[in-house]
RONURO-181821 format. One record per residue: x, y, z of N, C-alpha, C, O in turn. Coordinates in steps of 0.1 Angstrom, whole numbers, padded with zeros to 4 digits, always signed. Example, Ala and Ser with C-alpha at 12.3 -4.5 7.8 and 13.67 -1.06 7.14 Angstrom:
BEGIN
+0132-0057+0078+0123-0045+0078+0132-0033+0078+0142-0033+0085+0128-0022+0071+0137-0011+0071+0129+0000+0079+0134+0011+0080
This chain:
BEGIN
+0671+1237+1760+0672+1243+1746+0680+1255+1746+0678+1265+1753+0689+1254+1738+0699+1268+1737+0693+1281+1731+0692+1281+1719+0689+1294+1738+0684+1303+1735+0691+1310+1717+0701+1307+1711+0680+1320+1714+0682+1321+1702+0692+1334+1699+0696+1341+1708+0694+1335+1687+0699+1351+1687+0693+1365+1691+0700+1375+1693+0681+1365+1692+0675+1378+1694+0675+1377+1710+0678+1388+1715+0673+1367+1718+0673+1372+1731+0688+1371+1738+0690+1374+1750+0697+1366+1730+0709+1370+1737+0714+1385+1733+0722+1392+1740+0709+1389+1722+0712+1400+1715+0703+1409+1725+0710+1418+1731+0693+1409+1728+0684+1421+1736+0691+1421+1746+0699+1430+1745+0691+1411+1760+0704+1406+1769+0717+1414+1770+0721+1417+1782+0724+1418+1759+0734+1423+1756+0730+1438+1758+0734+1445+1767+0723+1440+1750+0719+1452+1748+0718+1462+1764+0723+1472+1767+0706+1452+1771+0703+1457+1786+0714+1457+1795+0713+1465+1804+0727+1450+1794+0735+1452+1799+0748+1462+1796+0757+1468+1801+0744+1458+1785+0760+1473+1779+0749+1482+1784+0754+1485+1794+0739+1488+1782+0728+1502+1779+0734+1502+1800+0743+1510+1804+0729+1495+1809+0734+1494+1820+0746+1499+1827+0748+1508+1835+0754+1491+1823+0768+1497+1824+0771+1509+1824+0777+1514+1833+0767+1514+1811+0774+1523+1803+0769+1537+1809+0776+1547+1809+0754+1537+1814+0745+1550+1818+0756+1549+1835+0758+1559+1842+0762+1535+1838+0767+1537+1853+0783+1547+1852+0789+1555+1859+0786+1541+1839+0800+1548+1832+0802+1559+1834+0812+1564+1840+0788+1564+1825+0788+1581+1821+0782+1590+1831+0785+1602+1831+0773+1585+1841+0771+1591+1857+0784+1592+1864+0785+1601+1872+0795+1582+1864+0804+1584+1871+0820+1596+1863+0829+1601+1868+0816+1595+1849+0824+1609+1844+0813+1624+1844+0817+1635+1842+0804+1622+1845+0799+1634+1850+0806+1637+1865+0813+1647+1867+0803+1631+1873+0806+1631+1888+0816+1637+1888+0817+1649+1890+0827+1628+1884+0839+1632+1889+0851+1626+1876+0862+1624+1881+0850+1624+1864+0860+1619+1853+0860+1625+1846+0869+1626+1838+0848+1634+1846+0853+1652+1833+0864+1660+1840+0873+1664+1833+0862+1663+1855+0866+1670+1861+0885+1665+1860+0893+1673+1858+0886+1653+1862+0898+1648+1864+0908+1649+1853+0920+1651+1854+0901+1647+1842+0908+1646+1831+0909+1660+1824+0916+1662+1814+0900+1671+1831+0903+1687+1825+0911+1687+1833+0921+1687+1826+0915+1687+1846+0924+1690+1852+0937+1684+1849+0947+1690+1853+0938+1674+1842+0952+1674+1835+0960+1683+1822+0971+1683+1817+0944+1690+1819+0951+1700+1806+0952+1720+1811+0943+1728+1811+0960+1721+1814+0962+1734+1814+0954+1747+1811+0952+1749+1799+0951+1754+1818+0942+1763+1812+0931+1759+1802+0928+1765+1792+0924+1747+1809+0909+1739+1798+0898+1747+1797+0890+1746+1787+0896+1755+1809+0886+1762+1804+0882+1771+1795+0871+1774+1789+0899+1779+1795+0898+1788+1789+0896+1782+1777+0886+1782+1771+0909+1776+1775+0915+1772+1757+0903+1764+1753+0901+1766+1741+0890+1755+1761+0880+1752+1755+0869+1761+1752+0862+1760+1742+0866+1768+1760+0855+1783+1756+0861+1788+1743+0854+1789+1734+0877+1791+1741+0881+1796+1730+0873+1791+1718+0867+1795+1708+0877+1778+1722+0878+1766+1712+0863+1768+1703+0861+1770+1691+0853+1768+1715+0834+1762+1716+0835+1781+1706+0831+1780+1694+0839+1791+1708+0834+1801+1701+0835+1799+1690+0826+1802+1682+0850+1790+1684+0853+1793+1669+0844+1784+1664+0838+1788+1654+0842+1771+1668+0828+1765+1666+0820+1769+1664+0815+1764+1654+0813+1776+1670+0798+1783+1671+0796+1795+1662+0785+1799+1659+0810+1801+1655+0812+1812+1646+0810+1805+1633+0805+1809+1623+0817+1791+1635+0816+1785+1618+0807+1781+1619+0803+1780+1607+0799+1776+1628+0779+1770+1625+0774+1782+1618+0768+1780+1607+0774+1795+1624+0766+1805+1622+0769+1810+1606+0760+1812+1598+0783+1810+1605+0788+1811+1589+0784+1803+1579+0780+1807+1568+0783+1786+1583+0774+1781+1572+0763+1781+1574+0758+1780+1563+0754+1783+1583+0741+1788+1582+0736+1797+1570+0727+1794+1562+0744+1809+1571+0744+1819+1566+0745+1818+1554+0738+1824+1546+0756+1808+1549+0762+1804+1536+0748+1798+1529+0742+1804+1520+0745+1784+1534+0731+1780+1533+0722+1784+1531+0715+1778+1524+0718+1796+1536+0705+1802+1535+0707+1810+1522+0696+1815+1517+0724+1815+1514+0723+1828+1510+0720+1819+1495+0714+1825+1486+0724+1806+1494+0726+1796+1480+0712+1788+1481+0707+1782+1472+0705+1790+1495+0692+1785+1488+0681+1792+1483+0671+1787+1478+0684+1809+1487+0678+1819+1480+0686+1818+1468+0678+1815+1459+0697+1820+1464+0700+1817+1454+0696+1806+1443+0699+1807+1431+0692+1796+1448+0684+1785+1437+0670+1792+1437+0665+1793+1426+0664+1797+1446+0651+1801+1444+0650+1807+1437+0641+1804+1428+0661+1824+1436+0658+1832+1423+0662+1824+1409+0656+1825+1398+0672+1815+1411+0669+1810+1400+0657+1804+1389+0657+1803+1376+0648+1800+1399+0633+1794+1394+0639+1784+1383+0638+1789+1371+0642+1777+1383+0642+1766+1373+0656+1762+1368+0661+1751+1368+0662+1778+1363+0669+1782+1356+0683+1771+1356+0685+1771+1368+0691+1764+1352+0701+1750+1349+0713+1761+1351+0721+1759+1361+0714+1772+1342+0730+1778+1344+0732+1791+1360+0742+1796+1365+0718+1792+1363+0717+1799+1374+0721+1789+1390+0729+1792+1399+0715+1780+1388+0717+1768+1399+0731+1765+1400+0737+1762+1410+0734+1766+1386+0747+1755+1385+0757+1769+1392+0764+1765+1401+0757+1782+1389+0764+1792+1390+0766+1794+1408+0776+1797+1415+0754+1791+1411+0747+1790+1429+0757+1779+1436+0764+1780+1446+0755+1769+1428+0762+1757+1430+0776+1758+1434+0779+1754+1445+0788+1766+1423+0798+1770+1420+0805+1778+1435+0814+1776+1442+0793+1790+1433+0798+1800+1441+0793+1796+1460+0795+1803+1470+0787+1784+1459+0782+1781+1474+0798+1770+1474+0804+1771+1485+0804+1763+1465+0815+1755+1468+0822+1760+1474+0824+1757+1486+0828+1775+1467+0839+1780+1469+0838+1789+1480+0849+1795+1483+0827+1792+1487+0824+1800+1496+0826+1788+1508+0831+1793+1519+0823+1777+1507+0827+1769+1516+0838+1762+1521+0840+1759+1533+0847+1761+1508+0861+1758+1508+0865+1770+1515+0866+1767+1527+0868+1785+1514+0874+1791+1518+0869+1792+1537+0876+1797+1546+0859+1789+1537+0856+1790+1552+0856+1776+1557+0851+1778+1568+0857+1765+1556+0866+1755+1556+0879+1754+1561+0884+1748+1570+0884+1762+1552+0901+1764+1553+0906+1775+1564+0916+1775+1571+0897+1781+1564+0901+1795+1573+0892+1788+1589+0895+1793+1600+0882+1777+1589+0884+1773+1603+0894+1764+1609+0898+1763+1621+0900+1758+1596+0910+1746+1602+0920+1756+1605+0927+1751+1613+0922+1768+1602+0935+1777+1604+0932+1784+1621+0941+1787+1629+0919+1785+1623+0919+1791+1635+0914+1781+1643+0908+1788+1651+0911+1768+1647+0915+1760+1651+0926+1750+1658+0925+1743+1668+0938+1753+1647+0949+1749+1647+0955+1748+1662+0957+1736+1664+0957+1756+1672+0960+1760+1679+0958+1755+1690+0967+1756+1699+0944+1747+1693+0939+1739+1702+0939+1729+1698+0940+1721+1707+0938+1726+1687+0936+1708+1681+0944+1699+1690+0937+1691+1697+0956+1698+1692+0966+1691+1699+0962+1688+1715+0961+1677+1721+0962+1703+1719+0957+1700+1735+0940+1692+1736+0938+1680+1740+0929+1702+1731+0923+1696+1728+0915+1676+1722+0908+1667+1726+0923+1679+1712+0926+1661+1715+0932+1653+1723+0927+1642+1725+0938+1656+1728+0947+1646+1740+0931+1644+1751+0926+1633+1755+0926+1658+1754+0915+1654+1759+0907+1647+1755+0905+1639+1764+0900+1644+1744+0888+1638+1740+0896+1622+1739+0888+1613+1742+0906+1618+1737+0913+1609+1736+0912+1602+1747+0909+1590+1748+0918+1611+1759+0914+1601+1774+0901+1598+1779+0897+1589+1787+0893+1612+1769+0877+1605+1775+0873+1591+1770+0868+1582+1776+0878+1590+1755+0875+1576+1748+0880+1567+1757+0872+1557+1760+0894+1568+1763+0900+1554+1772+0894+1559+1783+0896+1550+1792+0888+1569+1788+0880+1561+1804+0867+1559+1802+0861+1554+1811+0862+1562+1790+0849+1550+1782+0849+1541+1781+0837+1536+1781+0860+1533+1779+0862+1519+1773+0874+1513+1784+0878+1502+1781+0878+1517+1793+0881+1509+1802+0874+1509+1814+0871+1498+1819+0871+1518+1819+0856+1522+1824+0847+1509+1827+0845+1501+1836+0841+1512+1811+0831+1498+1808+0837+1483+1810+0832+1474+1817+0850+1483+1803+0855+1469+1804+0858+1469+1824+0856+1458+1829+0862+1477+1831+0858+1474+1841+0849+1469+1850+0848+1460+1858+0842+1482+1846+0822+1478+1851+0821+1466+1851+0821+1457+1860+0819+1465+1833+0813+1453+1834+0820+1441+1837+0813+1432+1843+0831+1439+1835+0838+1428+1845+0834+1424+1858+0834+1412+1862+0829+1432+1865+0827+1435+1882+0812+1427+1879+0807+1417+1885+0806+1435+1868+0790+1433+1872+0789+1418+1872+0785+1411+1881+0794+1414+1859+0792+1399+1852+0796+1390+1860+0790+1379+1859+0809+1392+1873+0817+1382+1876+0810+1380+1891+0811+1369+1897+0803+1391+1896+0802+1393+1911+0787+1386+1903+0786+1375+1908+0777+1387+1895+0762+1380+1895+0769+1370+1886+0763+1369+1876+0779+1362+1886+0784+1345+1878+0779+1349+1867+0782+1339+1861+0773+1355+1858+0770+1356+1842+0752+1358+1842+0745+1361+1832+0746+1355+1857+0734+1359+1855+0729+1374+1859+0724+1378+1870+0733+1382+1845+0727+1396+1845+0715+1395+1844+0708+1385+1842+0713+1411+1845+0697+1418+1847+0688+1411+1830+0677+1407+1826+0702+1413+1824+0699+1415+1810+0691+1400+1808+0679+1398+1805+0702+1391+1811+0693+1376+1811+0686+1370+1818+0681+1360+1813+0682+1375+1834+0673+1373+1839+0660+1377+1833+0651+1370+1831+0661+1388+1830+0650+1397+1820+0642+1392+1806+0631+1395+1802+0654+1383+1800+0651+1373+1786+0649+1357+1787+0648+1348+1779+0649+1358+1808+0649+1343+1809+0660+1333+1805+0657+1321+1805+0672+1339+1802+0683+1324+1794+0695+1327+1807+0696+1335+1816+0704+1315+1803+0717+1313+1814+0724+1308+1808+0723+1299+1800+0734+1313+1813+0747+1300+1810+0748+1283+1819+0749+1281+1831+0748+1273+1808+0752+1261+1812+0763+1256+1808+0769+1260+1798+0767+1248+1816+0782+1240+1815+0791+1248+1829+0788+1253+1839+0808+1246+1821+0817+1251+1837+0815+1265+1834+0821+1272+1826+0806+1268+1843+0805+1285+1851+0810+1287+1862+0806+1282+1873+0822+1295+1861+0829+1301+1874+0833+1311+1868+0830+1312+1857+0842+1321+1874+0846+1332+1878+0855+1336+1863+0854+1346+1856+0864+1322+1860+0872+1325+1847+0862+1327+1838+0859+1337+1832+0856+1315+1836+0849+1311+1824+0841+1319+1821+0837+1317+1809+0833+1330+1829+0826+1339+1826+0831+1349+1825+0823+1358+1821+0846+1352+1828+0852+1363+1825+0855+1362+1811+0852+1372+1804+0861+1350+1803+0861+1347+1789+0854+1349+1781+0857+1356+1771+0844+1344+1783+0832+1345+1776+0821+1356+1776+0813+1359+1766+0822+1364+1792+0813+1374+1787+0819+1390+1788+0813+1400+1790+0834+1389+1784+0842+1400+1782+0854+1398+1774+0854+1403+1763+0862+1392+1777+0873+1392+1772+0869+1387+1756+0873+1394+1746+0862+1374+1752+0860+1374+1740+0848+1380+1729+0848+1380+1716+0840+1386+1737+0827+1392+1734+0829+1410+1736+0823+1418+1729+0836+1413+1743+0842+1430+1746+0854+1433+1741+0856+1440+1731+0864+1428+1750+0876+1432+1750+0884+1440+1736+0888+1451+1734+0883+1426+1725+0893+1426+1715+0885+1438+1704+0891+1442+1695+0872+1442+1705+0863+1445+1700+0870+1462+1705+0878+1469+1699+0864+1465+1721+0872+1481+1724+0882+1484+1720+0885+1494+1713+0889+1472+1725+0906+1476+1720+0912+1481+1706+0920+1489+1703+0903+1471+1699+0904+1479+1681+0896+1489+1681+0900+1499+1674+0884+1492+1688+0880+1502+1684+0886+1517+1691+0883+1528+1687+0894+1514+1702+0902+1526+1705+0911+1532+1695+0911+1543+1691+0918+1521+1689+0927+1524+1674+0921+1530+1666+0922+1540+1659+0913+1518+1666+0908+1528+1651+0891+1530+1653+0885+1520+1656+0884+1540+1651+0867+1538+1653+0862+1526+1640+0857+1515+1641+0866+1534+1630+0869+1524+1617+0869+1508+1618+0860+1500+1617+0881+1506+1622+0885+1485+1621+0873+1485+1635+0866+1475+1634+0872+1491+1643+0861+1487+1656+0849+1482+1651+0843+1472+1653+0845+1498+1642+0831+1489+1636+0829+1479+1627+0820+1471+1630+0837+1476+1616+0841+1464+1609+0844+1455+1617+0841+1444+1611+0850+1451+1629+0853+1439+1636+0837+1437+1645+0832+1426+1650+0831+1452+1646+0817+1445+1656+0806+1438+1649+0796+1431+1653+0808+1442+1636+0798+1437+1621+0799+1424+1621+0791+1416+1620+0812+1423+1623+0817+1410+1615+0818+1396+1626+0820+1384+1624+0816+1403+1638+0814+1395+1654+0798+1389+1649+0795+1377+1647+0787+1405+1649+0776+1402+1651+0772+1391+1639+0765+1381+1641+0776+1395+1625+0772+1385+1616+0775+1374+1618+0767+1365+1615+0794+1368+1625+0792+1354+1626+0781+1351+1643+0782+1339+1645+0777+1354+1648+0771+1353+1658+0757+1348+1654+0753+1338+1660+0750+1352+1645+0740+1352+1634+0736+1340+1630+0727+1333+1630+0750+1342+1623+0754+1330+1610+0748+1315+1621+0738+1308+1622+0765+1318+1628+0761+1303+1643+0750+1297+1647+0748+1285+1650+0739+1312+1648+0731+1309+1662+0716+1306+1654+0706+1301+1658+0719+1310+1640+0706+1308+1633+0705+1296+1620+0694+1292+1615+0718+1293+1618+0719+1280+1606+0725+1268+1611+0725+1258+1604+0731+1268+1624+0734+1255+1632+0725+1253+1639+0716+1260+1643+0729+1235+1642+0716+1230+1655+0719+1234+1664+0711+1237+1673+0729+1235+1665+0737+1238+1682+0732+1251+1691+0727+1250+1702+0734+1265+1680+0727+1275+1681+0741+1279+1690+0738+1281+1701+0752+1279+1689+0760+1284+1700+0774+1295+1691+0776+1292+1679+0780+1304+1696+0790+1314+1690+0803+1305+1689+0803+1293+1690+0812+1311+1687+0823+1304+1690+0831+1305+1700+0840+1297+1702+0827+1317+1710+0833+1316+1727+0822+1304+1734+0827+1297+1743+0807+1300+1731+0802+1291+1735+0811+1278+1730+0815+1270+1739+0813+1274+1717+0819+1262+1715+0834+1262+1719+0838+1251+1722+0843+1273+1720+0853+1272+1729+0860+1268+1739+0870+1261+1741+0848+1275+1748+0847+1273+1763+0835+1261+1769+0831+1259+1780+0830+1255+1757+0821+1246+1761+0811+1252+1769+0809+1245+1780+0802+1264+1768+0791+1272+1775+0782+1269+1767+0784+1272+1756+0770+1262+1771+0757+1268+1765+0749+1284+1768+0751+1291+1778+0743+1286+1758+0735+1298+1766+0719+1288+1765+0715+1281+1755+0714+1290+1777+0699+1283+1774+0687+1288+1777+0691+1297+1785+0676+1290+1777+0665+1289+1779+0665+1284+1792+0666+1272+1796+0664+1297+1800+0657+1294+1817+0645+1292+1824+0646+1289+1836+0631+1293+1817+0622+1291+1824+0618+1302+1835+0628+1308+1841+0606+1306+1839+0604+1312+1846+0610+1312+1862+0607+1321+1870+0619+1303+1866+0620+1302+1881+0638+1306+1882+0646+1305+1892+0640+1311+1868+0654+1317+1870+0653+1330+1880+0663+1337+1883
C-alpha cells in the first residue's frame, strides 16, 4: 500500500531538519570563516555595520515608547492620537531615511556576503543531501523512522531524480533568485503533492508517476 501524505511529509521533514543542522555545523566550523575572508576588512566594515544597527533599534525603541506615552496622555482623545499618529510617522520616515544614508556604504560589500552564505546554504544542502540519499539508496533516517520505502527501479539515478533533482533542486534554484517565486513554487509543489497523494487511488506525486517509484508502507522489518 502506497504511504500517505503526512508520513512522506514528516520523512522529509527529518531529513532536510538533518542535513541542514549538518550544513550549518559545517559553516560554523569553517564556511563563515571562508567566505569573510574573501571580503576585505569584514570585521571591521561589519562591527561598523552591527553599530549603525543597534543605534537604529535603540532610536525606534525610543520613538515607540515616546508615541505610546503619547496615546496615553491622550486618554481617549481622537485628534490627540491622530496628532501622535502623525508625528510618530514622520519621526520614523526621517530616521528611516537617515539609516538607509548611513548604511549606504556597506550595503554592497556587505551583500555579496550574505549572498554567498545563501549559495553555500543551498548548495551545501543540495550536496549533502545528494550524498546522504544516494550512499543509503533512498532509505533515509527519515523513512526508516515513518516505516515507508521506495518500490519499483531503485538505483543510484533514479533516486537521485526523485529525491533531489525533482523534489529539491528546481525548488533552491528559484529560490536563490528570487526568496519570493521560491516560496510560491514550494506552495505550489506541496499543494499538488496533496492534491495527488490525497484525491487519487494511486496516492503517488508526479516524480513517483514519472519515474515509475512507488513510495510504500514498510512494515516493521524495514
Amino acid at each position: 500500500m502506497n504511504a500517505g501524505f503526512f508520513k512522506r511529509a514528516f520523512s522529509s521533514v527529518v531529513d532536510i531538519t538533518i542535513v541542514f543542522v549538518v550544513v550549518y555545523l559545517t559553516f560554523l566550523t569553517f564556511g563563515r570563516t571562508v567566505l569573510r575572508n574573501q571580503v576585505p576588512n569584514f570585521n571591521e566594515i561589519y562591527d561598523a555595520y552591527q553599530e549603525i544597527l543597534d543605534a537604529y533599534n535603540s532610536d525606534l525603541s525610543i520613538l515607540s515608547e515616546e508615541y505610546n506615552a503619547a496615546v496615553a496622555l491622550a486618554d481617549g482623545d481622537d485628534a490627540l492620537e491622530a496628532a501622535a499618529q502623525t508625528d510618530y510617522q514622520l519621526a520614523l520616515a526621517i530616521l528611516d531615511t537617515q539609516n538607509t544614508i548611513d548604511i549606504e556604504p556597506y550595503n554592497r560589500t556587505l551583500s555579496a556576503y550574505f549572498l554567498n552564505t545563501v549559495y553555500y546554504f543551498a548548495i551545501g544542502f543540495l550536496i549533502l543531501m545528494t550524498i546522504y540519499t544516494i550512499v543509503l539508496n533512498g532509505k533515509t533516517l527519515g523513512r526508516k523512522l515513518m516505516q515507508i520505502r521506495l518500490d519499483g527501479p531503485v538505483h543510484s539515478l533514479t533516486v537521485f531524480f526523485h529525491d533531489i533533482v525533482f523534489k529539491y533542486f528546481f525548488i533552491i534554484l528559484v529560490f536563490v533568485v528570487s526568496m519570493y517565486a521560491g516560496l510560491i513554487l514550494l506552495m505550489l509543489s506541496v499543494l499538488t503533492d496533496v492534491i495527488l497523494m490525497s484525491f487519487t487511488k494511486r496516492k503517488s506525486t508526479l516524480r513517483d508517476i514519472f519515474l515509475k517509484i512507488n513510495v510504500v508502507k514498510a512494515g516493521y522489518g524495514y
